[in-house]
N, C-alpha and C positions, 0 to 999 in steps of 0.2 A: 038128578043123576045124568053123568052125561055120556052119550056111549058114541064109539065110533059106526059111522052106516057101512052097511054092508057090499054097497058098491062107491067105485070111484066117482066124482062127479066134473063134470065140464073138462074129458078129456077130448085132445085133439083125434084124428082118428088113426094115425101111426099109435098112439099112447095107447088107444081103446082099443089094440090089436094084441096090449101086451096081459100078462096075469099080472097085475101090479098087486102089490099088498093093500089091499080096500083101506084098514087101518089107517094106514099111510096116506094112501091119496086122497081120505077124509078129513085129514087132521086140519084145524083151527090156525090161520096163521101167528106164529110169533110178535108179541108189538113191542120189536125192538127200539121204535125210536124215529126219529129223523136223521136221515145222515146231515154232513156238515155242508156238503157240496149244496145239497137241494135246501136247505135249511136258507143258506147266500141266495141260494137262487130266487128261492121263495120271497124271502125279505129285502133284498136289498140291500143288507147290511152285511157288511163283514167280518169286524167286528162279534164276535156274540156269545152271551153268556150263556152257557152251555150246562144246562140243569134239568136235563130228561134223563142220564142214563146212571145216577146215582156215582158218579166217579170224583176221586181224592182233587178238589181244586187245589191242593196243597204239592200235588205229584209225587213224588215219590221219595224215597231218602238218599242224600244225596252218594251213599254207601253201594248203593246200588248201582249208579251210574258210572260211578268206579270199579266194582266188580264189571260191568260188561265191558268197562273198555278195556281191563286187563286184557291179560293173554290166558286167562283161565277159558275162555270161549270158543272151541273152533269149528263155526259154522258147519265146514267139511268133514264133520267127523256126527255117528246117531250120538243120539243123546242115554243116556242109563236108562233103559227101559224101566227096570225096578225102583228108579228116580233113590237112590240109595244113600246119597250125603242130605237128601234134605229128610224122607222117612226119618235119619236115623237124627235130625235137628228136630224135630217136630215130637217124635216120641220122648226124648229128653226135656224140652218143653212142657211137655203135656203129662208126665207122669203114665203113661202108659208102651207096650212092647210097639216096636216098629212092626213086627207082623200082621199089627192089625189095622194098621195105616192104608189107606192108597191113594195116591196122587192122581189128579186129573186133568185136561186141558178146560181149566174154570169148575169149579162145584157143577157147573153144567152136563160135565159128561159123567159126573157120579151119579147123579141123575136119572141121565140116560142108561149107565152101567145097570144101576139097581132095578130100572123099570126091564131092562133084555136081561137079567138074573135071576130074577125074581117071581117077574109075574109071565102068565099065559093068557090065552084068549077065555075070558071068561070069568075070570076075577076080579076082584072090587080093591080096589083106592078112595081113602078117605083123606082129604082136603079142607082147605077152607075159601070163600071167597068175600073179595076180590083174594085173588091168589096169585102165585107166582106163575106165569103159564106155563112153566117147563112142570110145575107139579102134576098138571091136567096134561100137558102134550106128550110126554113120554108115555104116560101111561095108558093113554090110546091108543099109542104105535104100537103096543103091545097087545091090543085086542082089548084091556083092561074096561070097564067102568069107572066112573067116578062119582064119586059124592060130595057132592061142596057144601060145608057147614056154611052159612051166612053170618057176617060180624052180627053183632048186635046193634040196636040204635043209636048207641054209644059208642058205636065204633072201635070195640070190643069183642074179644072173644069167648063166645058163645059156649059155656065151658060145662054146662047141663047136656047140651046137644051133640057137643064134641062125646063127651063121655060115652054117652047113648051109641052113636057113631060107631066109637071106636069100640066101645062090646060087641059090636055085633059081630066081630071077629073078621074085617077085612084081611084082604092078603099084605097090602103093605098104606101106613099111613105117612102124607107129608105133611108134615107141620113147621111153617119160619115161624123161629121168635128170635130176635126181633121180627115181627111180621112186613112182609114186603109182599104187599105196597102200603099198608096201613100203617105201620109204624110202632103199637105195643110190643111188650115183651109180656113173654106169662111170668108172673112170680116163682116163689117156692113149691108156695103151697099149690096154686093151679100147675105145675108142672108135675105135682108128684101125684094128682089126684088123675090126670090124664096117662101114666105111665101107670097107675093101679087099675085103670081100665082096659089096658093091652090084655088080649089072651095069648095062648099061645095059637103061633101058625101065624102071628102077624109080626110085621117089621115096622115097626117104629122109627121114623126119621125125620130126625129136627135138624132143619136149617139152620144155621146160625151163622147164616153169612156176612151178619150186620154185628155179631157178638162185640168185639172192641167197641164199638161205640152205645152200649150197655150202660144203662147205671149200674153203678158199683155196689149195687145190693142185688143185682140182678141176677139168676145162677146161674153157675159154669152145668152147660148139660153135659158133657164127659162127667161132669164129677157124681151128680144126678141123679145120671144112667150107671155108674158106673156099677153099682153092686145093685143095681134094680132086678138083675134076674131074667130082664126080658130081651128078649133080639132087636139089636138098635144099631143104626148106625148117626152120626153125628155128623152135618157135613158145613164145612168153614171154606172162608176164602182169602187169595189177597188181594184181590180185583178192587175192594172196597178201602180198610182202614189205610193198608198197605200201599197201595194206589198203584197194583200192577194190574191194573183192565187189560192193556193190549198185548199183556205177556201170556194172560191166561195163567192162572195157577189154584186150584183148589185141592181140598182133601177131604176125603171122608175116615172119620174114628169110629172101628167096630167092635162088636157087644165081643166079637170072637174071630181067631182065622180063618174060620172055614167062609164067615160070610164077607170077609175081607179075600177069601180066594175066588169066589165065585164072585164078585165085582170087577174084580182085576181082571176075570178072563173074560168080560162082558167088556171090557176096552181094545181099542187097538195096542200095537206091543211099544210103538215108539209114542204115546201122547204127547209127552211132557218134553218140548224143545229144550236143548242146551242151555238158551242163555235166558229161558222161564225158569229152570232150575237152580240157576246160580243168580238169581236176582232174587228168590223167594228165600235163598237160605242168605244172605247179605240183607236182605231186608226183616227175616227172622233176629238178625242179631243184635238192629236197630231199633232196639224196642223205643228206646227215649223219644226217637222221631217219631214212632208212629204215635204216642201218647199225649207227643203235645202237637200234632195234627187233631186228633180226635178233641183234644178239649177247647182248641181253637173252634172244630165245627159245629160241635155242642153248644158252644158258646152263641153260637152265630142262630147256629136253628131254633134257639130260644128266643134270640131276640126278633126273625122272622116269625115265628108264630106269633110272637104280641101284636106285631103289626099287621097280622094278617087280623087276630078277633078283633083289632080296633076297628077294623073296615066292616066286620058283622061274618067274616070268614075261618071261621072257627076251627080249627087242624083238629086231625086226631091226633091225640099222644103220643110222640117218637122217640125211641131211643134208639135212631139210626141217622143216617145223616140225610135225610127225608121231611119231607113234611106233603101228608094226605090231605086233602082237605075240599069240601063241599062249596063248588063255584054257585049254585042255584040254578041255576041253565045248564044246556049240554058246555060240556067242558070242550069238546073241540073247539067251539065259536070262541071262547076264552083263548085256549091256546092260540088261535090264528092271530089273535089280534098281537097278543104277545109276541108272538113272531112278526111281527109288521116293527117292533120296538124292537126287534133284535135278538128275543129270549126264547129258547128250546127249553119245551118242557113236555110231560106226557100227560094226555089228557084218556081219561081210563076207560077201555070199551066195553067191558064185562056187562052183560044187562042187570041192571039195576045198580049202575054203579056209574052209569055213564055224565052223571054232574061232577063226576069226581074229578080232583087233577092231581096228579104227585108233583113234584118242584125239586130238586136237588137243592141242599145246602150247597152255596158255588163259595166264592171269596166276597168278600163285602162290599163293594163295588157291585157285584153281579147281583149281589142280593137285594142292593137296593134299586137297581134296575128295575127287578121282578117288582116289588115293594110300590113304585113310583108309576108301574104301568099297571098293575092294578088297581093302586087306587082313580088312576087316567078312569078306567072300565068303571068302577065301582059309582063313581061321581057321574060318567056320563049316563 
């Protein structure tokens, strides 16, 4: 269980002058990544395949890039705070009321919305790990605890323990399936057995920022949850299949409005830029493009994990555009050397997880990059 301390730690002393919120100045850094700058810097290389931060190497559809350069965008004017043409594209979509939609800058600040909503100092969160860390970060900033189920051996979710977990009646659960950073997805049956475990007074929220790149047997959780009875919200993105990272665009779909009203007002009023809005409902409409991106990356993540077991590096199972997987040493000394070959990747810090490394599916070129420098390590 992981809690926030109670005082700040290694402040300057203008900072140790101020009341800060402990929570806060205790909280766990982010591992975002490597930027690009320091990445050249580091390697030498300019050049570089760039498969730390799970992003479409496909980019984006080219419908989008047409929507921004219209004259549908003007910088100089706020954006629809109620984000109102895409709500009402996404509810049509999705088979459910715009009211219980809400938009946000990245699934990130939904997140955030639901942990300042939701919980107070002194309530429990249940997780899983290795996990996303905005699962564990927000919910500290909130005073909150956490509970991290552990995969299983298998690299699997733990779904005897989850269950357990989630009886015990937390105030709110996060759950990705697709799982990020590991890469499963829960079935039917394990998603329906973990939604009969919710009691009431808890919020159920599955991630499913990786949903598009799903096997097609895999379940829709709006559909799921949808007459499950219990308090849930569902939260998606297009950072991933869609490939707008740098626009920020997510949403979360709720059990109800009241707890779509209380998210909303747990955000700021102008999140969602101008032309994040009109490039998310332009790229809504592109479904073809995003369809044959994703079977393009599927296609590729298969063929990388075979080449990853032939080298004795065994992936866990992804149905995202991902591949987790067991270097046998710490995984930073991997990633560094990777980086010397030109290749950004994340190497995973969570304790007991720290051999681990994720890899982005890139384009095929990039992938054999990774491919040809591991087996470099593997042989040396």
């Amino acid at each position: 269980m992981t809690t926030a301390p109670e005082t700040a730690r290694n402040l300057g002393s203008a900072a140790a002058a101020l009341l800060v919120n402990p929570h806060v100045a205790a909280l766990p850094p982010y591992n975002a990544g490597m930027s690009l700058a320091r990445a050249r810097a580091l390697s030498g290389h300019d050049d570089l395949a760039r498969l730390a931060s799970n992003e479409n190497p496909d980019g984006c559809s080219p419908a989008v890039l047409a929507a921004l350069a219209g004259g549908g965008f003007e910088p100089w004017r706020y954006a629809d705070p109620a984000c109102t043409a895409l709500r009402e594209a996404l509810a049509k979509r999705l088979g459910v009321d715009a009211g219980v939609i809400v938009v946000g800058n990245g699934s990130e600040e939904m997140i955030a919305a639901i942990s300042r909503g939701v919980l107070v100092a002194g309530t429990q969160v249940v997780t899983v790990v290795p996990s996303f860390g905005l699962h564990e970060i927000e919910p500290l900033a909130a005073g909150a605890t956490v509970v991290k189920v552990p995969m299983t051996p298998a690299a699997g979710f733990d779904l005897v323990a989850l269950e357990a977990a989630i009886a015990a009646g937390p105030r709110v659960v996060f759950l990705s399936s697709p799982w990020n950073p590991v890469g499963p997805a829960l079935d039917l049956a394990a998603l329906r057995r973990l939604i009969a475990a919710v009691r009431p007074g808890t919020l159920f929220v599955l991630d499913e920022a990786y949903f598009e790149y799903a096997d097609a047997d895999a379940p829709d959780g709006i559909e799921a949850l949808r007459s499950s009875g219990i308090a849930y919200v569902v939260l998606r993105t297009f950072s991933k299949a869609y490939g707008l990272a740098g626009l920020r665009v997510g949403y979360a779909v709720c059990s109800d409005p009241e707890i779509a009203r209380v998210i909303a007002s747990a955000k700021t009023p102008f999140n969602v830029n101008g032309a994040a809005q009109l490039a998310a409902v332009a790229a809504l409409e592109d479904d073809a493009w995003m369809k044959a991106s994703v079977a393009r990356i599927r296609s590729e993540r298969d063929r990388v994990a075979l080449a990853l077991a032939a080298m004795g590096l065994n992936a866990a199972r992804s149905q995202t555009n991902f591949l987790f997987f067991d270097t046998g040493r710490d995984s930073s000394t991997v990633a560094a050397a990777l980086l010397q070959d030109g290749i950004i990747v994340k190497p995973w810090r969570e304790a007991g997880y720290t051999k681990w490394l994720r890899a982005t599916i890139g384009k095929p070129a990039d992938n054999d990059r990774l491919i040809a420098s591991l087996q470099k390590q593997v042989a040396g």
